[in-house]
N, C-alpha and C positions, 0 to 999 in steps of 0.2 A: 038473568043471573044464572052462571053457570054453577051446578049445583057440585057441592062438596059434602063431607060427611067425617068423621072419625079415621085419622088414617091418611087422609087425603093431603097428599104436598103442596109445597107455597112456596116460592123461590118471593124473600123480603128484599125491601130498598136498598139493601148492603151486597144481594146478589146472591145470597147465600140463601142454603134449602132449611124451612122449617115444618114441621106438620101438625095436626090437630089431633092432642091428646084427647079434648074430652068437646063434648059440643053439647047444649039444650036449646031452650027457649030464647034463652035472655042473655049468657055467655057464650063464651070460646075459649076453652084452654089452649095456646100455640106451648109448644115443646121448646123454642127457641134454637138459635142455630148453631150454640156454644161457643159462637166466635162474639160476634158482635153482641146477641140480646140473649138472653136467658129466659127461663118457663116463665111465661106470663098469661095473666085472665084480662080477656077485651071484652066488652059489651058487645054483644052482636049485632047491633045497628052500626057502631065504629067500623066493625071488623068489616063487612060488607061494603062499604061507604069505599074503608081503602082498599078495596077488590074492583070499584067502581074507579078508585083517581090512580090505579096503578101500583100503587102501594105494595099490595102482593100480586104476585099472579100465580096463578092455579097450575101446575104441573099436571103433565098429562100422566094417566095409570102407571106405572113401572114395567115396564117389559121384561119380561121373563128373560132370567141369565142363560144365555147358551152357553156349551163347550165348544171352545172357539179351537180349531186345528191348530198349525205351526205356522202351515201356508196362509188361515184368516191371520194370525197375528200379527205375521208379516207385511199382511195383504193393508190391515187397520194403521199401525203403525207408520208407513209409508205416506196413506190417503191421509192421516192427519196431522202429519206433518205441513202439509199445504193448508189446509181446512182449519185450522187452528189460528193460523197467520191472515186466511182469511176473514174470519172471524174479527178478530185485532181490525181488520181494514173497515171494516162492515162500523164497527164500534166507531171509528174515525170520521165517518160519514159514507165511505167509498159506496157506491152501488153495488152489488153482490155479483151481478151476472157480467158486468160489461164488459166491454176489452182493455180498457186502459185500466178497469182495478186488476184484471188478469196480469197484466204488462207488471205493476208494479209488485204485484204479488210475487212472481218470477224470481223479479231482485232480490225482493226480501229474505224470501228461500235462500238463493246463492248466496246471501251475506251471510244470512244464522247458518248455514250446512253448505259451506263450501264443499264438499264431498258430491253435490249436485249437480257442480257446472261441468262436470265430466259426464254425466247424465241427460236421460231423455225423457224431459218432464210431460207430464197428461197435459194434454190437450185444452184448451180453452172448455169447447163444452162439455168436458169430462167431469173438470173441475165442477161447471157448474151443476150435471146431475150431481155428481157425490154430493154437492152442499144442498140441495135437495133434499137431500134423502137424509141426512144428518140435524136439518131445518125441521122437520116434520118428523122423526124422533124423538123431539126435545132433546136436540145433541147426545144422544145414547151413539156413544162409540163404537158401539157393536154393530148397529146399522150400516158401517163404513166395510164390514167384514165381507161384503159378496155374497154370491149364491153356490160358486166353487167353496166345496169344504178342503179340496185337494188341488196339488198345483197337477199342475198336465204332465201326464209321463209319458212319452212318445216313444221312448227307446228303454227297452229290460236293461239289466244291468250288461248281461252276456253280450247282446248288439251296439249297448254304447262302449264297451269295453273293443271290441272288434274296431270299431267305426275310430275310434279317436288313433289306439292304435297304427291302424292302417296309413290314416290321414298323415300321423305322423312321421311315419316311412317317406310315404309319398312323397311330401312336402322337402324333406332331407336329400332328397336324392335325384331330383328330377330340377329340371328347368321351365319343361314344357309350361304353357298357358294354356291348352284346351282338356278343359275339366272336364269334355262329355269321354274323353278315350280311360281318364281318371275313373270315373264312374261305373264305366262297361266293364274295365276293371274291377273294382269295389265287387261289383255282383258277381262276377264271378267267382273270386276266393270267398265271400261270403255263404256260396251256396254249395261250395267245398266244406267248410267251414263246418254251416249246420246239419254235414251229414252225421261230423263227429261230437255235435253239440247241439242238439234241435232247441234249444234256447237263442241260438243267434240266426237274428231278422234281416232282411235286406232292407236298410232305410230307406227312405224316400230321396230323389232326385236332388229336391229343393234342402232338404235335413242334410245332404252328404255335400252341396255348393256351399251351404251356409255355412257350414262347419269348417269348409277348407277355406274359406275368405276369410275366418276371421285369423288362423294360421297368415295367412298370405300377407291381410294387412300389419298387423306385426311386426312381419319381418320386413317389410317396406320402410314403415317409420324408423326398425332396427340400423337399414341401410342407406339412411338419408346422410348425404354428403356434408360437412362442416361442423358436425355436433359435436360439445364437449367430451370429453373422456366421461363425465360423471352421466351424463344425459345419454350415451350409449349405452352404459350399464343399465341405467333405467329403464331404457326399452326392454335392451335383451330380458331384463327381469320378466317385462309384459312377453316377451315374448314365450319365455321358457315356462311361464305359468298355460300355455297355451297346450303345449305340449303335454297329453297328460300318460301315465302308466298308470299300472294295479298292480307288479308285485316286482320283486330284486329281477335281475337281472333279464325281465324284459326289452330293454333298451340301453345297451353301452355304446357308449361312443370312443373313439379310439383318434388318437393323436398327436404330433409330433410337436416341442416349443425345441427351440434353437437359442440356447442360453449365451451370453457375452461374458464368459468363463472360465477357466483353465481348475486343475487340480492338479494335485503333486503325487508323483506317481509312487507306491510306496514300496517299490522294489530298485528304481532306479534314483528317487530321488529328484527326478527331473523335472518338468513340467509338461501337464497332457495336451493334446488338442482342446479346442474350444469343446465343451460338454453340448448333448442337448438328453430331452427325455421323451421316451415314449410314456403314455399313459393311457389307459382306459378307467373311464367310469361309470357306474351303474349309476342309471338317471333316476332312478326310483330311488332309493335309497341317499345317493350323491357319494356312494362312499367310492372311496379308488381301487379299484381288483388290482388293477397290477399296473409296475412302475419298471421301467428299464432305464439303467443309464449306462449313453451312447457316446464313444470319442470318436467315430467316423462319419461322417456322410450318412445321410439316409436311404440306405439300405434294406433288400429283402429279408436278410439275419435280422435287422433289429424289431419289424412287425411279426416274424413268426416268434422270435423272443417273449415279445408283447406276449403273445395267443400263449406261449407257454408258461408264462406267470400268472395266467387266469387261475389256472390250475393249482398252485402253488401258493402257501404260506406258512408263518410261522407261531411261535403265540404271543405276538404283539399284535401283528394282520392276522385276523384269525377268518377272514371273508375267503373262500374257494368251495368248491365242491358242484357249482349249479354251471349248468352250460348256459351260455347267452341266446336267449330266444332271437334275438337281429341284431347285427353288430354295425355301427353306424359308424364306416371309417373313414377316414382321409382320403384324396384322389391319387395323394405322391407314389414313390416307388417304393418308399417302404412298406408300403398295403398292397395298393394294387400291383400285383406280381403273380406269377406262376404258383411258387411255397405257400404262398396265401391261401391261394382259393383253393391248392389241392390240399394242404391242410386241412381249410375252414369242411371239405368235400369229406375226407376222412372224418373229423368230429361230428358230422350234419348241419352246421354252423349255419347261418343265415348273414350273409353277407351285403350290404348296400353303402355304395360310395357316394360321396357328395360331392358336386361339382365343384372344381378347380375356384379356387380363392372368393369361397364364399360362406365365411367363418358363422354368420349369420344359422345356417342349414345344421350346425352342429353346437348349439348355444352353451351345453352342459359345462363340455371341456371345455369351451375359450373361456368360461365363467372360475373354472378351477382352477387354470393357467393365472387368471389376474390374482387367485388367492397365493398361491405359489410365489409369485413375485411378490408379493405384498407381504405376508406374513410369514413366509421361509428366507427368500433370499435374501429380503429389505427388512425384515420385523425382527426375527427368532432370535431370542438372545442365548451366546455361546460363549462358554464358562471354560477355561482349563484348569488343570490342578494346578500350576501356581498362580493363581486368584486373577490373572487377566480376562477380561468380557469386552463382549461385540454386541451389539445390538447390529443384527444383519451382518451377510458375507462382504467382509472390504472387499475380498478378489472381485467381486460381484459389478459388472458393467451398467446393469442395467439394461430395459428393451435397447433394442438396437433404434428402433424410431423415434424414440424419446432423443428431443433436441438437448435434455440436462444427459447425457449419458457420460460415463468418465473414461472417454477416450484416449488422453495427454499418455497415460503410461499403458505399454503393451500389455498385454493379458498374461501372458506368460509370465511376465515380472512381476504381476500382481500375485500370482498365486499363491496360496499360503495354509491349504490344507489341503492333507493329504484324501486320497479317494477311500480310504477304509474309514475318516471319519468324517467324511460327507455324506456316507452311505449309510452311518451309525444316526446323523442328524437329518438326515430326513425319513430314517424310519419312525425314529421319534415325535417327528411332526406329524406325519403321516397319522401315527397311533394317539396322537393328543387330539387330532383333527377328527378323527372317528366318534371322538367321545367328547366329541362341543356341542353345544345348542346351533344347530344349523338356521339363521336367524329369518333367512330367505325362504326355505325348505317350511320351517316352520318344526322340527325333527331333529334329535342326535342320530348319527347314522348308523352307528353300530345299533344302535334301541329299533331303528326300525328293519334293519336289517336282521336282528334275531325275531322280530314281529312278524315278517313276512317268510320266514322260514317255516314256521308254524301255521299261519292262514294258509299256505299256500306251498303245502308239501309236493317236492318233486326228486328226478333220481340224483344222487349224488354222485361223483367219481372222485378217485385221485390221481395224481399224476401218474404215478406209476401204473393206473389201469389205463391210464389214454398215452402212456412214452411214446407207444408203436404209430400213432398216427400221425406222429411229427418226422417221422423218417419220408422225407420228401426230395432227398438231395442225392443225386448220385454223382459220386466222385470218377465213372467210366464208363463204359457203355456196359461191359460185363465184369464178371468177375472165373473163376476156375473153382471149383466147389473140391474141396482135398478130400482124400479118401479118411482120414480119421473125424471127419463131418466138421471139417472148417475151415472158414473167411477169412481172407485175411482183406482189410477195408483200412487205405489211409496210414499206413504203419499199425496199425492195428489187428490181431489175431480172435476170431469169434468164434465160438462154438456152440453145436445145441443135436442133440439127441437125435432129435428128427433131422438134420441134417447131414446124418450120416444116413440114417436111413434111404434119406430122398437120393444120395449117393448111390447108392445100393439099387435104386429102384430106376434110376435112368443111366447106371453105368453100362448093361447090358445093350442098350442102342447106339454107344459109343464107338469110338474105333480104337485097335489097339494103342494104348499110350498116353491116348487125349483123355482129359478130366473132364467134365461135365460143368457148360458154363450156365449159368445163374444171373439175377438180375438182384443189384445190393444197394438198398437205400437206408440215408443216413441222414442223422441231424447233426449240422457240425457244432452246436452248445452241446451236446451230450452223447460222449461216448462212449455208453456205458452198455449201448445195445442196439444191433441194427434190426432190417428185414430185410430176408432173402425172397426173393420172388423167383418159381421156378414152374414151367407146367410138366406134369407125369407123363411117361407115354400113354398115349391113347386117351387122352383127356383134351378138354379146350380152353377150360379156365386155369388162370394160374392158382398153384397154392402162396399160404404168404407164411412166413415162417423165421421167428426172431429169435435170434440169436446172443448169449450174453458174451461181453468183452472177458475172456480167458483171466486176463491180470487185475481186471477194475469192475468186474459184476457185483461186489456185493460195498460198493462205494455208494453213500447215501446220497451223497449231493451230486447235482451234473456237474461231470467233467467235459470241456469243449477238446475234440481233436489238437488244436493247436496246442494247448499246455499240455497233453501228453507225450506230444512231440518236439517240445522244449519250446514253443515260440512262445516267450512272456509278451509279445507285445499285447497292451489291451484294448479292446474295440470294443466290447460293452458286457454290463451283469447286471442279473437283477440286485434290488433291495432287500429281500428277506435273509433275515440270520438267526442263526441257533445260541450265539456265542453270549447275547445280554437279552433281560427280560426288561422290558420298562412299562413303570405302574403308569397312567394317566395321575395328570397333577390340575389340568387345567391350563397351567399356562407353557407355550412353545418356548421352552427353555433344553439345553441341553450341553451335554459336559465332555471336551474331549481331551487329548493328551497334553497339546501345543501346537501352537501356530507354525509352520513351520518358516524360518527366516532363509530366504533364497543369498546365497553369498555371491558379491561382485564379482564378475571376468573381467580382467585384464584383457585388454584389445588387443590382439598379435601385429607388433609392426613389421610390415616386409620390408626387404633389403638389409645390406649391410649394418651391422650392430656398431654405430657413434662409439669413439674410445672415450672413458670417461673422466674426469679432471686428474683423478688420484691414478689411472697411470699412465695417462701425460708426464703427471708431476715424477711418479718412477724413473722414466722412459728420459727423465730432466731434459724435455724439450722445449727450445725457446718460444716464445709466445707467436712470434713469425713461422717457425716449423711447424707449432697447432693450425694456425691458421690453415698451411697450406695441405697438410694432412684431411681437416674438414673440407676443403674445398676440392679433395680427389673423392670424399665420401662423396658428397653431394651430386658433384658430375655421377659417379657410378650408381650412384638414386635416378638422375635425371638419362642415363642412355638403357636401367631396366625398364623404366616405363616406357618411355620412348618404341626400346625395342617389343613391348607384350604390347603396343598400342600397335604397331604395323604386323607382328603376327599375328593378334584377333585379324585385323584387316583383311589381313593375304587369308588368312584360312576362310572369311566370308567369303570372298570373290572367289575361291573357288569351288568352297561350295555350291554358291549358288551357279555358276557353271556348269557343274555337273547337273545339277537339278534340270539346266535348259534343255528344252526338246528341240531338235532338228528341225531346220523351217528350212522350205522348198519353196523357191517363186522362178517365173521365169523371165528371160532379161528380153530386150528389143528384140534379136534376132528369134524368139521362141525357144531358146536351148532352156532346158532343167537346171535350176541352180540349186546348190545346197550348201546351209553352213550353220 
């Protein structure tokens, strides 16, 4: 008889725990188990008799409650999840340790926690130590907790912060497959690295393979050929959780959609080219820095535009001031260019392009392109003052790949708002987009965007302290520096203090007459201010020295050379404006003047102008003279085409004559022929 005492537990025939209040000779007080039986007195020959047929059984001591960590809870939680269900099988009859109760255990799992079959369940004999170890506890769940009280920490925060970072460049911008040149790498900016941060470690070989295979795989499933529209999102989602940052503007990515769209132009009335837009956005955050829209070709103006609305905003977009630690851009001509990189060179910008059409290497944007079309061009609903609404842009085509796209009427025809309130409704969205629950992100962007301002203080600028580094452009090889200290750039007249000076300082190595040439770079969006580049005598470096525009220096907003100089035509501007303030409401709604209604042309017919009934009828010509009147029109219809069909003709042939080259051969007798 196993001995018991006051105190001592009983697990009764219902399963349930009771214990012994009181005990002597000849009794047993049991406590009961409040479910089933209530406090009761047994004789103590009873009471041992059902100790003897099963009745009770005796629990083992109480084991001492530990403080279980985060990592045991996790660790319990997890293991019994399985051990529970095994349990359940054991009860069934199942044997405990074997393989086929393993097998079916398995299942049971994936049915009750489908969240599992994505998962890589323990092992056959793992299972059976835990249940082990859980069996000879008296099922104390604590038991299942391990001998780690902590999980493994292999990397400080400063080396996984480096490590994931790095990967994520990497991965964005390369094609290669031999991870050992990746790695030789890795160590060595790393060891740059910890000269300014002796917190960050160089990881391990196998810690920096692993880490970039699960990137890798990712994007493989991302690029698998035939998948639904819905089922590509889904990846890129796994993918873009892959990627990870720690604070704003760590990682933006940068690039160009090509929209199926026209806008009404609001100085001509007309209709524009097909739109597209530039975008960059901060991956941390998700919020958008800066938005350009584009009526031309993709162009080096429209990516240094881009880089210049980083800098820029208003107080709707209230996001500007931080420079972008890596800028993750597009391969086309609009990025990679000359103005680019000598830009990105002037700012200190950190630049990496991703290979040619593989949308995959840049997940952020193509993710906020689908919101764009989804919830701007196709969703936002647009209210004018007399009480008409859209739900989505009619002008609005649609992707171009998309097989439903509304091809039937030109773009042009379609058009039907003008560009000052296309610009009005997508700053609106923009700023209602700021301030939504990001459901993927897990984040409002603005909220974390002001959170990471704060954790993670660094230097600010404004545009007007970085203008000088977007003068990239030279309109000549030189320019003539005038003796009252100024440029004249582009129709344009500059002036600046020290420009007279620098006059003054290199006129004396001049000869008589000659002005002093100089070297003048310009931004053609804004000009409001150049730099002169000039070197001193007897110096080797040049100086650099900016100049404000004479008639337009204290102009707040950029002005582009061309609207100075009368040419309205428009090629692109950003979105920020001073002119309305909009509160967030929650929903992408927004309100403009009117739609505008494109009025019909008349087709011009050529040739002779048909006389018309009423003055025939004047004219009191017989019905036979009509006739034969129309029938001189008609021949003189029939001999101008006639004749513009045989001079197109004639004027081919001899064009192309002219274009032939002189061909030499020689005949039987060996003479030179030429014709």
């Amino acid at each position: 008889m196993i001995g018991y005492a006051t105190g001592t537990d009983l697990t009764n025939k219902y399963g349930n725990v009771e214990s012994i209040a009181f005990v002597d000779s000849t009794s047993i007080l049991l406590s009961g188990d409040g479910i089933e039986t209530k406090k009761r007195l047994l004789p103590r020959d009873d009471f041992e008799k059902s100790i003897d047929d099963q009745g009770f059984i005796l629990r083992n001591a109480q084991h001492p409650h530990i403080e279980l960590t985060e990592y045991q809870k996790l660790t319990v939680t997890s293991r019994l999840m399985y051990q529970s269900i095994l349990k359940e099988l054991v009860s069934e009859g199942y044997p405990a340790t074997t393989k086929k109760t393993y097998d079916e255990l398995i299942k049971r799992v994936e049915s009750q926690h489908p969240a599992t079959i994505a998962t890589k369940h323990p092992q056959w004999k793992t299972v059976c130590r835990h249940w082990r170890v859980w069996v000879q506890s008296d099922f104390n769940d604590e038991a299942l907790a391990g001998v780690k009280r902590n999980s493994p920490v292999r990397l400080n925060a400063a080396t996984e912060a480096f490590i994931q970072h790095y990967i994520a460049t990497v991965y964005s911008c390369n094609n290669s497959a031999f991870k050992g040149a990746y790695y030789s790498n890795y160590k060595r900016e790393a060891q740059e690295a910890s000269l300014k941060n002796n917190e960050i470690q160089i990881a391990s070989q196998r810690t920096f393979y692993r880490r970039l295979q699960e990137l890798t795989d990712a994007e493989k499933l991302a690029n698998f050929k035939g998948l639904s529209q819905a089922e590509i999102n889904k990846r890129l989602t796994t993918l873009r959780k892959r990627i990870k940052t720690y604070y704003a503007m760590q990682r933006v990515e940068c690039d160009r959609v090509v929209l199926n769209m026209c806008l009404i132009d609001d100085k001509t009335g007309l209709p524009t080219p097909p739109i597209s837009l530039y975008v960059a956005i901060d991956v941390y955050t998700r919020a958008p820095i800066s938005v350009v829209l584009s009526f031309e070709p993709e162009n080096s103006a429209g990516g240094l535009n881009l880089l210049r609305q980083i800098f820029m905003a208003d107080s709707n977009l209230t996001m500007n001031g931080r420079k972008p630690t890596t800028l993750i851009m597009d391969n086309g001509p609009g990025f990679n260019n000359r103005l680019i990189k000598k830009a990105a060179e002037r700012l200190e910008l950190n630049i990496h392009y991703t290979p040619s059409n593989q949308p995959a290497k840049k997940p952020f944007i193509e993710s906020f392109f689908n919101v764009l079309r989804d919830h701007f061009f196709s969703g936002m609903k647009i209210e004018t003052q007399s009480g008409e609404t859209s739900i989505g842009f009619q002008s609005y085509s649609g992707k171009r790949t998309n097989p439903n796209s509304l091809d039937t009427i030109p773009l042009a025809k379609r058009a039907d708002i003008k560009v000052s309130d296309f610009t009005k409704l997508l700053n609106i969205f923009l700023t209602e987009y700021m301030h939504k629950h990001h459901k993927q992100a897990g984040h409002t962007p603005i909220k974390k965007w002001n959170q990471s301002i704060i954790d993670t203080p660094m230097p600010s600028f404004t545009y007007d302290q970085l203008q000088h580094c977007f003068h990239v452009s030279r309109a000549q090889a030189s320019h003539k520096l005038q003796q009252r200290g100024t440029i004249r750039c582009l129709g344009q007249d500059y002036y600046s203090d020290e420009l007279k000076q620098l006059y003054a300082a290199t006129k004396t190595d001049m000869e008589l007459g000659e002005n002093p040439s100089v070297y003048v770079f310009h931004d053609d969006l804004d000009a409001r201010k150049v730099t002169v580049q000039a070197t001193l005598p007897g110096e080797n470096n040049p100086v650099e020295i900016v100049a404000d525009n004479i008639d337009h220096h204290d102009t707040k907003l950029p002005v582009s050379f061309a609207e100075l100089n009368g040419n309205q035509t428009l090629t692109q501007l950003g979105i920020y404006t001073e002119t309305f303030s909009h509160t967030p409401t929650g929903h992408y709604v927004g309100e403009i003047t009117e739609f505008v209604k494109q009025k019909p042309k008349r087709k011009q017919h050529r040739g002779p102008k048909v006389a018309s009934f009423n003055k025939n009828t004047k004219e009191n010509l017989s019905i036979v003279e009509r006739i034969k009147k129309s029938h001189k029109v008609n021949e003189l219809k029939s001999q101008i085409s006639h004749s513009g069909e045989q001079d197109t003709y004639a004027d081919t042939i001899v064009s192309k004559t002219r274009e032939m080259a002189s061909t030499r051969y020689n005949d039987d007798e060996g003479n030179e022929k030429q014709w």
